[in-house]
Each structure stands twice: as structure tokens, then as C-alpha cells.
C-alpha beads as a LAMMPS data file, in Angstrom:
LAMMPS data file: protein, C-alpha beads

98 atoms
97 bonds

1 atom types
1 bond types

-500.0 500.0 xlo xhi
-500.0 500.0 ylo yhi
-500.0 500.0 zlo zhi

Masses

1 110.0

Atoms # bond

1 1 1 261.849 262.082 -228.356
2 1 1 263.688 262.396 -225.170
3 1 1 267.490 263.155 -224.613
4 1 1 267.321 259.647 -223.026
5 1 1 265.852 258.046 -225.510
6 1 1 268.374 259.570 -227.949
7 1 1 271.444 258.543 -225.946
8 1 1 269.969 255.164 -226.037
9 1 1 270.276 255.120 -229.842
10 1 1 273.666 256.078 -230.377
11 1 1 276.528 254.204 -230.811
12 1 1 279.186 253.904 -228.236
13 1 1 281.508 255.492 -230.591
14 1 1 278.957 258.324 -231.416
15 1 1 278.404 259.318 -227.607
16 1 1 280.126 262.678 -226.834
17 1 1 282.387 261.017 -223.662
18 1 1 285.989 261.616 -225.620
19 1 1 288.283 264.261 -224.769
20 1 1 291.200 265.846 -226.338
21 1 1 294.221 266.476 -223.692
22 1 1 297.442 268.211 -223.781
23 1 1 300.067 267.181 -221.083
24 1 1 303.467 268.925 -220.072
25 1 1 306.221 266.663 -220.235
26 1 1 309.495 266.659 -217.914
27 1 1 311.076 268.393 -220.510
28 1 1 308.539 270.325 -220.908
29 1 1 307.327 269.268 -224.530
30 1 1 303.547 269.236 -224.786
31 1 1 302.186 265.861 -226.049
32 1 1 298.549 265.940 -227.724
33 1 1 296.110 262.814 -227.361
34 1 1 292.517 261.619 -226.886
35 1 1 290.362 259.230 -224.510
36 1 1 287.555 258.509 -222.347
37 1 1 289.132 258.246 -219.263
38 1 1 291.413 261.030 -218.420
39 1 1 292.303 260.071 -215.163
40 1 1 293.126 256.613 -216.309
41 1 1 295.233 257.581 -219.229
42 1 1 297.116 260.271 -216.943
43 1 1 298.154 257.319 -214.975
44 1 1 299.140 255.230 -217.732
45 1 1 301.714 257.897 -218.987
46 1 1 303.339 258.360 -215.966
47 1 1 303.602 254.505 -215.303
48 1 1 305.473 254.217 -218.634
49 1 1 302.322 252.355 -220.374
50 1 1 300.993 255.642 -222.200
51 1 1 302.421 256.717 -225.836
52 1 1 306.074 255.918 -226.717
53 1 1 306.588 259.374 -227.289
54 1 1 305.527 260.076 -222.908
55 1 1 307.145 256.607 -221.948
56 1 1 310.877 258.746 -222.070
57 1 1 309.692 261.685 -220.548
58 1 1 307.949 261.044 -217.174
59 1 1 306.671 262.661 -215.384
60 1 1 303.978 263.782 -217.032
61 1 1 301.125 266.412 -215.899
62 1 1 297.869 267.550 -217.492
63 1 1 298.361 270.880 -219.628
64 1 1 295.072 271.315 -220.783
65 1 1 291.427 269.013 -221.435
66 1 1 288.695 269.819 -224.312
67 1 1 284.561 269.040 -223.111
68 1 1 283.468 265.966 -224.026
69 1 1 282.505 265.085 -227.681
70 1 1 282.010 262.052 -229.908
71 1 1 285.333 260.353 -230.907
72 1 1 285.438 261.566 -234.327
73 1 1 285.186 264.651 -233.384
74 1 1 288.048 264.272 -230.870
75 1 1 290.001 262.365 -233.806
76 1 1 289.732 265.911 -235.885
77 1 1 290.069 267.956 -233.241
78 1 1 293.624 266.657 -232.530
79 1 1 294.685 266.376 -235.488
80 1 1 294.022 270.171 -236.031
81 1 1 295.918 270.688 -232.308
82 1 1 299.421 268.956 -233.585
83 1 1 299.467 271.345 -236.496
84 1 1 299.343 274.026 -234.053
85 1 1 303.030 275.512 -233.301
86 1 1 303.870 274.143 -229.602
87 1 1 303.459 277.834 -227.667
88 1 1 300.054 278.137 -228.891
89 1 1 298.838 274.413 -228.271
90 1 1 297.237 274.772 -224.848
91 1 1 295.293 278.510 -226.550
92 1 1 294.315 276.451 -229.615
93 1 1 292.839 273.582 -227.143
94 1 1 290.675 276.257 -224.955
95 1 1 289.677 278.160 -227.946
96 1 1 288.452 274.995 -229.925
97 1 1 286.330 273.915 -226.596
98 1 1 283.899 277.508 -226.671

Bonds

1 1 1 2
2 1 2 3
3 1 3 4
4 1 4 5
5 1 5 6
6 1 6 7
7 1 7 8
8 1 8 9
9 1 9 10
10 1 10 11
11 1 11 12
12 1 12 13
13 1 13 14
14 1 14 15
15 1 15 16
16 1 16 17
17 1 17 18
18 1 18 19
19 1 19 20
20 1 20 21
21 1 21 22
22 1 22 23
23 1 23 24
24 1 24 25
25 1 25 26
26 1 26 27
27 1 27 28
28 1 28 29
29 1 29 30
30 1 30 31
31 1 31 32
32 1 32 33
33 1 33 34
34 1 34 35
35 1 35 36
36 1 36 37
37 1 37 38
38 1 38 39
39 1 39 40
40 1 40 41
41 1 41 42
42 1 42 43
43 1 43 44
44 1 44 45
45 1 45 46
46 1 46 47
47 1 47 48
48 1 48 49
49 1 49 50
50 1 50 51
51 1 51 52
52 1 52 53
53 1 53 54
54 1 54 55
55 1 55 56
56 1 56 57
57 1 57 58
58 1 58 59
59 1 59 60
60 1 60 61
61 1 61 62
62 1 62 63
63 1 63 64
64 1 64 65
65 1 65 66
66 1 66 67
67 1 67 68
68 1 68 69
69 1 69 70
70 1 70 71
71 1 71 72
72 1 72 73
73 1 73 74
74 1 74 75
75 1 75 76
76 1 76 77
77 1 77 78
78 1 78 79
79 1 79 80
80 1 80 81
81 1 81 82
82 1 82 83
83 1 83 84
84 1 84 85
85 1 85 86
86 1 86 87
87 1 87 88
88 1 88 89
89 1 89 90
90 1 90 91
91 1 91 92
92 1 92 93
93 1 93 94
94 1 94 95
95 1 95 96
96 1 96 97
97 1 97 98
């Protein structure tokens, strides 16, 4: 079967195009989240139409972004980065991603 052929057959949810990301708030907190579209949810936290916790802390700028994966494993693999203490968040992120 070809990689093609495989990609065909998986759910949208089951296709590795999620990402966890880290971003640096203004004062400089780190906030932990997932998507498929980086670029688009950078955009949205700095516009004030990203997470509550981002909308009082603009500007925002990217700390650190996993490889792709499939959503659940994005779902697990930030919940695993907000148990992390915050100084070792962004180490936690790069590590998880080898």
C-alpha cells in the first residue's frame, strides 16, 4: 500500500498536521496550546481573538513549535507540557519532538 494511499484513509483528525506551541507572553509567562495553523493562531493571539488567558497579555511571540502529529497526540502531548514547571517548558517541548 502506498503512503498515498494511506493518507487517503485516515481521518482528518488522525492526519499528523497538529502542533504543540509554546509562546512568550508580554510578561513573559509562557502559554502552552495546539493547532493546525500556526501562523494563523499566532495572529489570532496577538489580535486579542486567541485564549483568554493571551487576550491580556499581548503581544505575544512564538517560544517554541513540536513536528507535526495527529491531534491526539498533540492533545497528550500538552497536557504533559503544562505539568512541566515554567523554566523547563520550552526543554520539555524540544525534547518531546526527537
Amino acid at each position: 500500500m502506498s503512503s498515498r494511499t494511506v493518507e487517503k484513509s485516515l481521518t482528518k483528525k488522525q492526519k499528523k498536521e497538529w502542533v504543540v506551541y509554546l509562546v512568550r507572553c508580554a510578561d513573559e509567562s509562557l502559554y502552552c496550546g495546539i493547532t493546525n495553523d500556526i501562523e494563523k493562531r499566532l495572529v489570532a493571539h496577538n489580535s486579542g481573538k486567541g485564549a483568554k488567558y493571551t487576550k491580556s497579555r499581548m503581544p505575544v511571540e512564538m517560544a517554541g513549535v513540536s513536528s507535526k502529529m495527529t491531534k491526539s497526540e498533540a492533545l497528550k502531548l500538552e497536557r504533559h507540557i503544562k505539568q512541566v514547571p515554567a523554566g523547563k517548558k520550552i526543554v520539555e517541548l524540544s525534547k518531546m519532538d526527537l
